[in-house]
Every structure is written in C-alpha cells, then in structure tokens.
MIDOSE-1310 file (N, C-alpha, C; in nm, 2 decimals, decimal comma, always signed):
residues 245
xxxx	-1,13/+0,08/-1,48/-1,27/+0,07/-1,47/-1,33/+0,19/-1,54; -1,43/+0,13/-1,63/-1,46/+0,26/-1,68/-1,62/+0,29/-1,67; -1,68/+0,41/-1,71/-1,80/+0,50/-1,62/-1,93/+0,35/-1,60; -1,93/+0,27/-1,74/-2,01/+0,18/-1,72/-2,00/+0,02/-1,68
xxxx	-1,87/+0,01/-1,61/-1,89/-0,07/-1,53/-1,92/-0,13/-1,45; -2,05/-0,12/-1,42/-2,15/-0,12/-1,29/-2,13/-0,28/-1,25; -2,11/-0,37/-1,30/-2,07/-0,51/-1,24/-1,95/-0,49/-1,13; -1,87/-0,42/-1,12/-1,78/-0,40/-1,07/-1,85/-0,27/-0,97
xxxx	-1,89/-0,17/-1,02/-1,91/-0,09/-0,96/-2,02/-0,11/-0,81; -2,09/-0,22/-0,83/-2,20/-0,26/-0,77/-2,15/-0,33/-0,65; -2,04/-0,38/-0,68/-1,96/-0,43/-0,55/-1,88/-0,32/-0,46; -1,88/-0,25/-0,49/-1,78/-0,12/-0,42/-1,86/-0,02/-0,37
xxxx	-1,85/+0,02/-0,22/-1,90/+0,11/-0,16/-1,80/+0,24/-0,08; -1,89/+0,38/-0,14/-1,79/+0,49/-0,09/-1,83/+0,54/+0,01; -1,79/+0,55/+0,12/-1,86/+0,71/+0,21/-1,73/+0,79/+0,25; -1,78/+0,90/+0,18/-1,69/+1,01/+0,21/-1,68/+1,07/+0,32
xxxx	-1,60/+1,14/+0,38/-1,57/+1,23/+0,49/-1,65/+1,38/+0,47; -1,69/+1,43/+0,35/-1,78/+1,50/+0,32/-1,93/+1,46/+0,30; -2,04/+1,51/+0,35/-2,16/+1,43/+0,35/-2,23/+1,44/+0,18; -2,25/+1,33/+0,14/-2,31/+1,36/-0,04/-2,43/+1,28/-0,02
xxxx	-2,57/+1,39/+0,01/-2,67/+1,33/+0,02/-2,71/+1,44/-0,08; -2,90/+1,41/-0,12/-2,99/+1,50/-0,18/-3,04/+1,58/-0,06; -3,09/+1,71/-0,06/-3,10/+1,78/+0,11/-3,30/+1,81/+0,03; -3,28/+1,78/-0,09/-3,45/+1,75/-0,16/-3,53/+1,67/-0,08
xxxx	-3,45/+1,53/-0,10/-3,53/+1,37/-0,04/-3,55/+1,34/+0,06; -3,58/+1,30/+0,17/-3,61/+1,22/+0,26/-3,51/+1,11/+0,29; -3,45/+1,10/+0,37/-3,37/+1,01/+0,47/-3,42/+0,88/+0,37; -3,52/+0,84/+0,34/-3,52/+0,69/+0,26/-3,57/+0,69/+0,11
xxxx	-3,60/+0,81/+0,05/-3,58/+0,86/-0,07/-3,45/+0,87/-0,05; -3,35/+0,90/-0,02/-3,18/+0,90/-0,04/-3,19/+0,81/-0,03; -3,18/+0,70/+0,06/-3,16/+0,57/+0,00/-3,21/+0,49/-0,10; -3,36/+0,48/-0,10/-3,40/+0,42/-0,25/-3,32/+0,52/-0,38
xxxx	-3,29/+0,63/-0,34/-3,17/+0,68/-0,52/-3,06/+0,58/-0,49; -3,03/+0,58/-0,38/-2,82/+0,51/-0,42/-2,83/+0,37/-0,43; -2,97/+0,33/-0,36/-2,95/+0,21/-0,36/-3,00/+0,14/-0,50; -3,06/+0,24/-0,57/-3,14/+0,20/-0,70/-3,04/+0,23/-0,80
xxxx	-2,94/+0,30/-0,76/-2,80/+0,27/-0,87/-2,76/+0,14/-0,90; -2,80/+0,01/-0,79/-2,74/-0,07/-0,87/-2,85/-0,17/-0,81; -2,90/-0,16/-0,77/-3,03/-0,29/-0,72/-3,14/-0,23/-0,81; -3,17/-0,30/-0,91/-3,32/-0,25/-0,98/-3,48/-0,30/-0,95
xxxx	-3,46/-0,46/-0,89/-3,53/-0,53/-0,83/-3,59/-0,46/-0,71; -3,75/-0,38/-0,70/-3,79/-0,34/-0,65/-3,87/-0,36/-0,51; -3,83/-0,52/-0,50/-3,83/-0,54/-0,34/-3,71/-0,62/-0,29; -3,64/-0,67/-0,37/-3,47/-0,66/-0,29/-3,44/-0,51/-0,27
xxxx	-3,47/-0,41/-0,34/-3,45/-0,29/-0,29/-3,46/-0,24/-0,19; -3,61/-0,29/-0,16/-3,70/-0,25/-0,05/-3,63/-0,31/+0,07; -3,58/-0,44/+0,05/-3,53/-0,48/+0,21/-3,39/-0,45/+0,21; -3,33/-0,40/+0,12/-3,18/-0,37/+0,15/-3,20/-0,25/+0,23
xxxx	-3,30/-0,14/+0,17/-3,31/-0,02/+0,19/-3,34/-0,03/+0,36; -3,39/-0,11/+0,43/-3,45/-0,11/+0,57/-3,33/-0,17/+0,59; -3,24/-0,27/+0,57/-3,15/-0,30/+0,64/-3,05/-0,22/+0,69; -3,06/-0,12/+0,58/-2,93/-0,04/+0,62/-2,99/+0,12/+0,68
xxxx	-3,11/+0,13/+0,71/-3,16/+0,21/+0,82/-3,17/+0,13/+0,93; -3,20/+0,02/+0,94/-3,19/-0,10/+1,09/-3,01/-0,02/+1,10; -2,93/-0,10/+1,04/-2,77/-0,10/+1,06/-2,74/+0,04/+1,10; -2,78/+0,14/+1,08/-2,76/+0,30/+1,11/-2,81/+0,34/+1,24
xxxx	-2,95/+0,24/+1,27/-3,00/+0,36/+1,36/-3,13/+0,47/+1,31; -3,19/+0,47/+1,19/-3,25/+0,57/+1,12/-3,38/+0,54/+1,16; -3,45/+0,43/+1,17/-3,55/+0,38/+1,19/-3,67/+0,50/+1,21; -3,66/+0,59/+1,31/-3,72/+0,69/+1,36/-3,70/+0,83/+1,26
xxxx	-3,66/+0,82/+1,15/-3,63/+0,92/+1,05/-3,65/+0,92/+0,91; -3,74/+0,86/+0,93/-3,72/+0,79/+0,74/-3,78/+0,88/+0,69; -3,87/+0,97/+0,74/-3,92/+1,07/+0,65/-3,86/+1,22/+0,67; -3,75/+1,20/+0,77/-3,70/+1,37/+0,77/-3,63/+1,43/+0,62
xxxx	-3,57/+1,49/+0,61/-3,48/+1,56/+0,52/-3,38/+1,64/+0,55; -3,29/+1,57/+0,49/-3,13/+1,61/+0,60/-3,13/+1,73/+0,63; -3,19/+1,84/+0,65/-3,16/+1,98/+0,70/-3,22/+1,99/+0,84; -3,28/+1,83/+0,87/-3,39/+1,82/+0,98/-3,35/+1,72/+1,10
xxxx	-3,21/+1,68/+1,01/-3,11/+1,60/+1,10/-2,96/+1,62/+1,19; -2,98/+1,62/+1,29/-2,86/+1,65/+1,39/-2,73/+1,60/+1,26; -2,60/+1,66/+1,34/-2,46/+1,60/+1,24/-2,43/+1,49/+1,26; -2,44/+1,42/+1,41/-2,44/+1,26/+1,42/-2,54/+1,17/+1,34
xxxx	-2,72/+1,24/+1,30/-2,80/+1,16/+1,22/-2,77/+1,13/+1,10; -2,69/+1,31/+1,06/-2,64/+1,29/+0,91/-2,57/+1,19/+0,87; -2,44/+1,16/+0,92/-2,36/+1,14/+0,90/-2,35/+0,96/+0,87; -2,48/+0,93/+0,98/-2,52/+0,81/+0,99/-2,60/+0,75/+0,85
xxxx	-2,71/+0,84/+0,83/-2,70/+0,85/+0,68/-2,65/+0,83/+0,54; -2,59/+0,93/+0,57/-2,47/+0,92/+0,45/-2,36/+0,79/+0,42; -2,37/+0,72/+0,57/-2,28/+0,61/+0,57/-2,39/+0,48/+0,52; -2,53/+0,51/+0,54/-2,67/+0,44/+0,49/-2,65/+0,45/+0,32
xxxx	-2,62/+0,56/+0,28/-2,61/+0,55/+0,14/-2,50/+0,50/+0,08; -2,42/+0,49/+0,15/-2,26/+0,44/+0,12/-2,32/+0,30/+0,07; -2,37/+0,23/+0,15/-2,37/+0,07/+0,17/-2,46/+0,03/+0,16; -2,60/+0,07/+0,12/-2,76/+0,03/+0,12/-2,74/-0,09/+0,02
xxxx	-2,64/-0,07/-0,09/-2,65/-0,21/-0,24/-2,55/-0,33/-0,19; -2,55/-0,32/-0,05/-2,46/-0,43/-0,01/-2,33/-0,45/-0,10; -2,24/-0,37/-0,06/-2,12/-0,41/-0,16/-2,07/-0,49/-0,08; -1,94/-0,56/-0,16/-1,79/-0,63/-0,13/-1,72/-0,58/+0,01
xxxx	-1,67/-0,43/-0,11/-1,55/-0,35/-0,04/-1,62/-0,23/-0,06; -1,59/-0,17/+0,10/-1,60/-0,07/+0,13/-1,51/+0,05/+0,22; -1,52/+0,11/+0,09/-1,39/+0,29/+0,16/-1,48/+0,41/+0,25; -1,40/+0,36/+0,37/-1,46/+0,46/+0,44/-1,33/+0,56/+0,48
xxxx	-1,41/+0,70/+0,48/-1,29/+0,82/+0,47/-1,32/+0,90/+0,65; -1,26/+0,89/+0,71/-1,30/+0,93/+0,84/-1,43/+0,97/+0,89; -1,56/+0,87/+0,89/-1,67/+0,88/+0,93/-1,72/+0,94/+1,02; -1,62/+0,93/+1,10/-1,68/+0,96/+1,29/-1,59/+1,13/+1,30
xxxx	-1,58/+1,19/+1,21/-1,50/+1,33/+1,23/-1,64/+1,41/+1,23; -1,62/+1,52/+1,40/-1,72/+1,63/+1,46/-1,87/+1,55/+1,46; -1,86/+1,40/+1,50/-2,02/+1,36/+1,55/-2,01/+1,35/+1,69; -2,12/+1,33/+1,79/-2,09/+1,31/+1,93/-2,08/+1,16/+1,98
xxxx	-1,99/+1,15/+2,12/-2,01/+1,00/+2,14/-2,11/+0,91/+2,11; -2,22/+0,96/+2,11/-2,33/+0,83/+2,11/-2,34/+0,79/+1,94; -2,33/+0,91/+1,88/-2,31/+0,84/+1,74/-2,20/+0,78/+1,65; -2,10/+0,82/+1,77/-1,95/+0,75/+1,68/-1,99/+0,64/+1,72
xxxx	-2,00/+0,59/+1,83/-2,00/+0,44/+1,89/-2,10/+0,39/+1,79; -2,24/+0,47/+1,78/-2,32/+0,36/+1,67/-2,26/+0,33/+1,49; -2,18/+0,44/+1,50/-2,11/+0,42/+1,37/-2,02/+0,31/+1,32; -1,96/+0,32/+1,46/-1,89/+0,22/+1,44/-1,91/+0,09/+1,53
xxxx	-2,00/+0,07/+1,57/-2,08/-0,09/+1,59/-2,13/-0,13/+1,44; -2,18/+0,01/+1,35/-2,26/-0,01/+1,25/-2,10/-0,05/+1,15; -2,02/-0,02/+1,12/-1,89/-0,11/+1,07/-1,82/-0,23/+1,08; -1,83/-0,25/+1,24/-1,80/-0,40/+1,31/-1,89/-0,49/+1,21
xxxx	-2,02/-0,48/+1,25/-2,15/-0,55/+1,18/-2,11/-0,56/+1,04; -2,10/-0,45/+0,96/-2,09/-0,51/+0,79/-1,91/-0,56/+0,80; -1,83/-0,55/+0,85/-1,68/-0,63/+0,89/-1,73/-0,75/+0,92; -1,84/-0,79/+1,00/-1,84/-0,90/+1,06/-1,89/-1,03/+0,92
xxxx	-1,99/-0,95/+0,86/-2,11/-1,01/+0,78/-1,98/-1,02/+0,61; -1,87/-0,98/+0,66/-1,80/-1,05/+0,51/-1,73/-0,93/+0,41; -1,77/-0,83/+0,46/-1,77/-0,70/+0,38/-1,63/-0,65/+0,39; -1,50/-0,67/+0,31/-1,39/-0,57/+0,31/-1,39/-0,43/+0,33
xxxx	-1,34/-0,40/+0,46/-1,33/-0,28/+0,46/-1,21/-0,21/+0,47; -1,21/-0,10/+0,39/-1,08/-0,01/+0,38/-1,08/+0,10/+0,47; -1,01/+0,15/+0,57/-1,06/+0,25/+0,67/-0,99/+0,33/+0,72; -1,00/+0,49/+0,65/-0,90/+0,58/+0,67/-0,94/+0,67/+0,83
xxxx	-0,86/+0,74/+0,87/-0,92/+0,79/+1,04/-0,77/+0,81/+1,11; -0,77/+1,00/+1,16/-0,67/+0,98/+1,28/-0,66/+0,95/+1,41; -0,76/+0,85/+1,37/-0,79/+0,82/+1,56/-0,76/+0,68/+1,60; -0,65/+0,71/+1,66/-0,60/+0,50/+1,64/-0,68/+0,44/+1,74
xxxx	-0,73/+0,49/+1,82/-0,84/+0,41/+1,89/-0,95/+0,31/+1,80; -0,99/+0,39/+1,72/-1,06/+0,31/+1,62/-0,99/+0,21/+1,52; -0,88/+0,22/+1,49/-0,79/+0,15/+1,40/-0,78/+0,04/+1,47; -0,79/+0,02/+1,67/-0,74/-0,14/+1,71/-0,84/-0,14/+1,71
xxxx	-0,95/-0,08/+1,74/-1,08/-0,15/+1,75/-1,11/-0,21/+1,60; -1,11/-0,15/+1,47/-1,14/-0,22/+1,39/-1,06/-0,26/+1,25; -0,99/-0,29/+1,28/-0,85/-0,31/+1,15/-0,74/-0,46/+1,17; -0,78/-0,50/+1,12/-0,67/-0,65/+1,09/-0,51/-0,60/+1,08
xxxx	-0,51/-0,54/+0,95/-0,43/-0,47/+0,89/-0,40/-0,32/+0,90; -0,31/-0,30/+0,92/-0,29/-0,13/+0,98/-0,13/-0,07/+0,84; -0,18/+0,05/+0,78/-0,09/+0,13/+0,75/-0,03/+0,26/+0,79; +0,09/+0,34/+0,82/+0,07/+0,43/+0,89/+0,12/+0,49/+0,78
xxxx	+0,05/+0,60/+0,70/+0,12/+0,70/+0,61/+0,11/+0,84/+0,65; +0,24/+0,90/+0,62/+0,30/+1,07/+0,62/+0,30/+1,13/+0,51; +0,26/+1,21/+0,47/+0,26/+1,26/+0,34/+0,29/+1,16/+0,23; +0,21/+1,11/+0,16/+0,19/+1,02/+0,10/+0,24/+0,92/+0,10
xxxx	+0,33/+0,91/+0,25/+0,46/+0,79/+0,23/+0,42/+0,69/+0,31; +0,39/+0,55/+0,29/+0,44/+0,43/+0,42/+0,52/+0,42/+0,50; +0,49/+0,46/+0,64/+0,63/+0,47/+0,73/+0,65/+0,30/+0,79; +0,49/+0,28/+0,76/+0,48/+0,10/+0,87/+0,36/+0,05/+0,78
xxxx	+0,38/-0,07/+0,81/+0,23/-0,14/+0,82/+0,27/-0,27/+0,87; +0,14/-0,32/+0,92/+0,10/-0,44/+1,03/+0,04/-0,42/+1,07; +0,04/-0,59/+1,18/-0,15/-0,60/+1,23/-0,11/-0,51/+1,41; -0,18/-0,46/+1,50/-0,15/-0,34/+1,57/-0,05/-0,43/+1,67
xxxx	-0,05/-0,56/+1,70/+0,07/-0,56/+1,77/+0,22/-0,57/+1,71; +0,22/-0,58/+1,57/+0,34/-0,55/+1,52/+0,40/-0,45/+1,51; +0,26/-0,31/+1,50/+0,32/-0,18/+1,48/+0,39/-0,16/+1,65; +0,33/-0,19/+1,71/+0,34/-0,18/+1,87/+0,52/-0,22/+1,90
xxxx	+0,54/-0,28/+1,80/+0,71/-0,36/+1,84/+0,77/-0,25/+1,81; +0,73/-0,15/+1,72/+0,87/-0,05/+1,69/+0,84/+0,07/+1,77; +0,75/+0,05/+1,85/+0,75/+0,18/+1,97/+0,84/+0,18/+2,08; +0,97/+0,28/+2,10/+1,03/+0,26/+2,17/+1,01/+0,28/+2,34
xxxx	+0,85/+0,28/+2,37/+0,82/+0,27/+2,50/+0,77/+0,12/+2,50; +0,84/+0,08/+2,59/+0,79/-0,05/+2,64/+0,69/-0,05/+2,73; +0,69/+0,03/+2,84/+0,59/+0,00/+2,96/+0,56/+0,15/+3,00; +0,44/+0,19/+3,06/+0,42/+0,34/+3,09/+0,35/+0,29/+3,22
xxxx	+0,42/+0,34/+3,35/+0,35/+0,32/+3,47/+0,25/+0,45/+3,50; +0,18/+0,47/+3,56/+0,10/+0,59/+3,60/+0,08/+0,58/+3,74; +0,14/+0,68/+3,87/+0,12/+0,67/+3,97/+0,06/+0,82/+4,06; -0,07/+0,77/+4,11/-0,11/+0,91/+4,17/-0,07/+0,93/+4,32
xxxx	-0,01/+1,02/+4,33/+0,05/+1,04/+4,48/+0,03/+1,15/+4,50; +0,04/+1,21/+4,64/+0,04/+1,36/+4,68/+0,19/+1,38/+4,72; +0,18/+1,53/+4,66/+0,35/+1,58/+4,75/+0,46/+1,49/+4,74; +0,50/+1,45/+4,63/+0,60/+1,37/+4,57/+0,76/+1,46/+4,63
xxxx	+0,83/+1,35/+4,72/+0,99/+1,47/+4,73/+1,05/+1,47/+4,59; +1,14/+1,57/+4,57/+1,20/+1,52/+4,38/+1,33/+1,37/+4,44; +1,34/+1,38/+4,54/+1,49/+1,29/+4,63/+1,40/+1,17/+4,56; +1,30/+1,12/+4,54/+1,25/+0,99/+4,52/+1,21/+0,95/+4,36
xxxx	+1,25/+1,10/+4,30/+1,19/+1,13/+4,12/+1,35/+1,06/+4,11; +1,44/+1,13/+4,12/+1,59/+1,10/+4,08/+1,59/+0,93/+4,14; +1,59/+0,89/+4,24/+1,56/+0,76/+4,28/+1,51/+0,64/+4,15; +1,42/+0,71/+4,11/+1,36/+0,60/+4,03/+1,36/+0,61/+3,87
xxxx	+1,48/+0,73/+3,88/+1,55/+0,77/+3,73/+1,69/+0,65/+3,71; +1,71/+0,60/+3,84/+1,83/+0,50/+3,86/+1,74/+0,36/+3,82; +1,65/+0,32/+3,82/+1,63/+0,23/+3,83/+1,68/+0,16/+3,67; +1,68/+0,02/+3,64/+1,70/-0,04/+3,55/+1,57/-0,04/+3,45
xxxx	+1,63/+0,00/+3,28/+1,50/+0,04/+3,16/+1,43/+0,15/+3,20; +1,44/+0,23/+3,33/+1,37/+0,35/+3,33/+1,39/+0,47/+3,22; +1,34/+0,52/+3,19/+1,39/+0,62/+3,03/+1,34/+0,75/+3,06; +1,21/+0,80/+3,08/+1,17/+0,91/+3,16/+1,09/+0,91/+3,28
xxxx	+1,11/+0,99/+3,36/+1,00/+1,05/+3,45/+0,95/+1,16/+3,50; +0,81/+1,17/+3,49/+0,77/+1,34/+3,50/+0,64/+1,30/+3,61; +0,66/+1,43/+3,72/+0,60/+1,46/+3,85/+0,49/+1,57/+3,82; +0,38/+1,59/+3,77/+0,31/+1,69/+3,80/+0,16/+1,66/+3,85
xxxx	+0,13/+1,82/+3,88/-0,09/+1,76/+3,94/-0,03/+1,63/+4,02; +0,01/+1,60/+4,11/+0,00/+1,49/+4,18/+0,02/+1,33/+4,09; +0,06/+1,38/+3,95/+0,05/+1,26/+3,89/+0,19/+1,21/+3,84; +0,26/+1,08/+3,90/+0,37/+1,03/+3,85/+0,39/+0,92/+3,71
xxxx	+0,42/+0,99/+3,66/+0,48/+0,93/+3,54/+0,59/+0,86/+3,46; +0,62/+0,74/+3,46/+0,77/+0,64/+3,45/+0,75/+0,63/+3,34; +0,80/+0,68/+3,22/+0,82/+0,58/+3,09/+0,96/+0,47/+3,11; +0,94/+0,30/+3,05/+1,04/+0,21/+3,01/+1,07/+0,20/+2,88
xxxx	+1,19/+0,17/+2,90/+1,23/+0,13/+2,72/+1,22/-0,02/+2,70; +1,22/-0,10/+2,82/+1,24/-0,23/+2,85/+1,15/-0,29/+2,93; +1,09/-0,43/+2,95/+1,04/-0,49/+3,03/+0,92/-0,47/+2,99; +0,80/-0,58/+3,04/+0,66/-0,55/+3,09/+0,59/-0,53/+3,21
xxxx	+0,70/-0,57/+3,31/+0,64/-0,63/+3,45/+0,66/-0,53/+3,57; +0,72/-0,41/+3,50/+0,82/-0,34/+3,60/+0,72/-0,26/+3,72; +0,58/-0,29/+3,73/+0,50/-0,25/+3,83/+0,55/-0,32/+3,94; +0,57/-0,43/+3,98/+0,58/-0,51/+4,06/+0,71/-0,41/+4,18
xxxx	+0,84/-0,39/+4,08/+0,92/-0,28/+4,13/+0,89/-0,18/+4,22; +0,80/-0,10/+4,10/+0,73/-0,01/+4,16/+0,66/+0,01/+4,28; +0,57/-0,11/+4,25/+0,50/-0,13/+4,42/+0,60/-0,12/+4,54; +0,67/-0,22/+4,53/+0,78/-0,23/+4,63/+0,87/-0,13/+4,65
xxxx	+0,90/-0,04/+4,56/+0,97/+0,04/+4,62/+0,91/+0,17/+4,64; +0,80/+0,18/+4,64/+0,69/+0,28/+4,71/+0,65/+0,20/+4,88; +0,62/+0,13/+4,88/+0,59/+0,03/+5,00/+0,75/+0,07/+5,06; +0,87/+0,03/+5,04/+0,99/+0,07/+5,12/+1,02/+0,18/+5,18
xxxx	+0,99/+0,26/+5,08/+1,00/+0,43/+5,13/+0,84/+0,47/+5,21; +0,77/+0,39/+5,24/+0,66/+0,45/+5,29/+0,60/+0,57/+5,21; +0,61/+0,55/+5,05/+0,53/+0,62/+4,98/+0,39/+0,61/+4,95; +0,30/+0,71/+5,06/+0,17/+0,66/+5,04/+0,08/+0,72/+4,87
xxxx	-0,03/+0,61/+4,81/-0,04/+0,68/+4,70/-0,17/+0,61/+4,67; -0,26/+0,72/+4,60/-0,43/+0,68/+4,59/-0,42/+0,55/+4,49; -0,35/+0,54/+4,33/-0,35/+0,41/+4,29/-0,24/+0,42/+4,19; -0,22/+0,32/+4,12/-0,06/+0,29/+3,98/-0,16/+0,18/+3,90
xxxx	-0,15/+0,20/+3,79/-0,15/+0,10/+3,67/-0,04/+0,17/+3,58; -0,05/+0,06/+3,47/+0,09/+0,03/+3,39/-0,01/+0,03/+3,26; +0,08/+0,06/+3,15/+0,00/+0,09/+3,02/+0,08/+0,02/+2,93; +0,07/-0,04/+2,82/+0,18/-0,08/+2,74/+0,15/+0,03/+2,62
xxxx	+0,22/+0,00/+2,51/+0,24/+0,17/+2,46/+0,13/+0,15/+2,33; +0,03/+0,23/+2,32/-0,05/+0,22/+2,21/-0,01/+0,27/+2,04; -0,12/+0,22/+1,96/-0,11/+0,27/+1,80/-0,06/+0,45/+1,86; -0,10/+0,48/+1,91/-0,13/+0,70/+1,89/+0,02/+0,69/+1,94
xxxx	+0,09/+0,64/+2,03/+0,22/+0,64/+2,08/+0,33/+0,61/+1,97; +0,34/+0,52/+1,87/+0,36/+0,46/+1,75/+0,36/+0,56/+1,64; +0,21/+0,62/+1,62/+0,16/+0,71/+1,50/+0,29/+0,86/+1,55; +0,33/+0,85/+1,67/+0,38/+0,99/+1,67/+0,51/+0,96/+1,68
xxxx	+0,54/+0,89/+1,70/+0,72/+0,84/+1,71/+0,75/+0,86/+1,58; +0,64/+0,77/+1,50/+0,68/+0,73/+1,31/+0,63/+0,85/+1,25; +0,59/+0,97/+1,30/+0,54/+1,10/+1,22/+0,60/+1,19/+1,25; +0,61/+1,22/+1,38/+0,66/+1,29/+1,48/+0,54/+1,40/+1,55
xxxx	+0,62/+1,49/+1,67/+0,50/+1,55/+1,76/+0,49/+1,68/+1,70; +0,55/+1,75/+1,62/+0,51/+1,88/+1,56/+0,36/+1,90/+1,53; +0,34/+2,03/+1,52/+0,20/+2,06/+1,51/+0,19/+2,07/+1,31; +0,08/+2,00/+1,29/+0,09/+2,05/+1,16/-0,03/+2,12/+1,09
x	-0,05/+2,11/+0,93/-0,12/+2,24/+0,90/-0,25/+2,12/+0,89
C-alpha cells in the first residue's frame, strides 16, 4: 500500500494506545480533520461526524479542546477519530489503558456497536476480560511468538485447571485441608483469610462433592461457588507468572 492509496486507506481505521489528537481544535474540529481525510462530501461528513460523537459519548463536548478533557473523555475521542470515516477494519491498540470504569465500559459498548454494525475489528489488550467479551477469534502472543489461537472456549481446553471451587469458612482445621487433598482430580488447595480454595485438574461438577462433604463433617460456611478456568488463567500457564519488564 502506498502513501496514495486512499481507496484502501479509507476503509481502514487506527486508534492507537497513544492519544493522536490536535490539542489546537475542538473535540469536533478533530473530527471534521480525520474525518475529512477521506469523506470530502460535506454533509455525509457532517452526519458521520455526529455519529461517532453519539457512538463515544461526546455529545456534551463538542466544543472543548483536549487539554479540557478528563483521560476517560480523551481517550473516547481519540477512538472518535479513529472511526468518524466509517471504515471496514479496524485496529485498536489497548484503548481502555489508565481510563476509569465508567469510561472503559462506554468504550467498549462503543466497540460492541461498530462489531455489531459489520465493522472488522482487530483488538490488541492485556486484559482478557475484554478479549471474551469481545473477540470471536483470540491469539495469545509472547514476544513476538503465537503460543495459541482460538475462539475463548478452545483456548480454555489447554488450561490445565479444570474446575476452581471457592469456599468461605471460618477457622478451617488443616485435618480437613489434607482430607480434601485425597479427594479424586483435586490438584491444589490453599486455606487463607478464611478463604478455601480447591483447584481440579478434572471434572466440572465436583461442587456437589464438596457440598456433601462439608455437610458430613458439620463444616459450617458463609458460601462456595465453582469457577471454570478463564482466558487470564490460560494467558499465564501459556506465558508464564514471572514478573516482566
């Protein structure tokens, strides 16, 4: 692709992990510039330009200038300019890095929505929470390398925890920790803060056990659910838990 390929280029949207706005323009002067890169039609402009402050959230800001916007508004922005010319496909580079809950969630409702409306999205982020919430397709890379890819219950098969119980009890004896180190597919268990913890290698059902053999021993306990093992459980088996740079 070369500098003047704008037929191609016109279909492709960037937003970087670094914010690349004008801090000169106005919240919708930034968008009339990016979106005037490839829409010249100056009221298709005009309604793309509102669509994608509708899609953001900006509505209330059109005339600030980014030095006048919180880091959640910015960012919201900057993802406004990514996509104002309605592309195809779009690369997004970890969007929701140092914004607060209320704006990650609108960031990424504001993703769902152009996902939903047809728009390929490519979508880098270490936060696998967002990866099930929005990814068909999942890759997991380590220094430049593919360790996996698939859709999140496939990556989920090569996690060697099967089932994660969580039990809150008080004053746990350890006579009943070793007890339930016997049991069948049990793999670890860890007793702290009042909180018991079973990892399985095997099974999905093995709460049922559990119940009953707390009920036998007259183990009283505030509550237990069972977890099945997530992308982040996965992302660290296939990377590992070291701290890095």
């Amino acid at each position: 692709m070369n500098p003047n390929s704008y037929d191609i280029k016109s279909k492709i949207g960037v937003v970087f992990q670094d914010v690349s706005v004008f801090d000169e323009l106005t919240v919708y002067e930034n968008l009339d510039y990016f979106c005037g890169l490839y829409i010249k039609d100056k009221k298709k402009r005009k309604q793309y330009i509102e669509d994608a402050i509708e899609l953001v959230g900006l509505q209330d800001f059109k005339k600030y200038r980014p030095k006048q916007l919180s880091g959640g508004l910015l960012r919201r922005l900057n993802i406004a300019c990514g996509i104002a010319h309605k592309p195809k496909l779009i690369f997004f580079d970890e969007p929701t890095v140092a914004v607060d809950p209320q704006s990650r969630n609108n960031i990424l409702d504001g993703i769902k929505k152009l996902r939903d409306n047809g728009a390929t999205i490519v979508y880098t982020t270490h936060y696998m929470e967002e990866v099930e919430t929005l990814c068909d397709r999942i890759i997991i890379l380590d220094k430049g390398n593919i360790l996996a890819r698939g859709t999140s219950d496939e990556l989920k098969e090569l996690a060697e925890i099967e089932e994660r119980i969580t039990v809150e009890v008080n004053d746990l004896d350890n006579k009943y920790i070793d007890k339930i180190l016997e049991f069948k597919n049990v793999d670890v268990v860890t007793y702290s803060d009042n909180i018991l913890l079973i990892t399985y290698k095997k099974g999905k059902n093995n709460i049922s056990d559990m119940v009953e053999f707390l009920k036998n021993n007259r183990i009283k306990y505030n509550k237990i659910f069972s977890e099945r093992p997530t992308l982040n459980d996965v992302f660290l088996e296939l990377t590992g838990k070291e701290l890095r740079d």
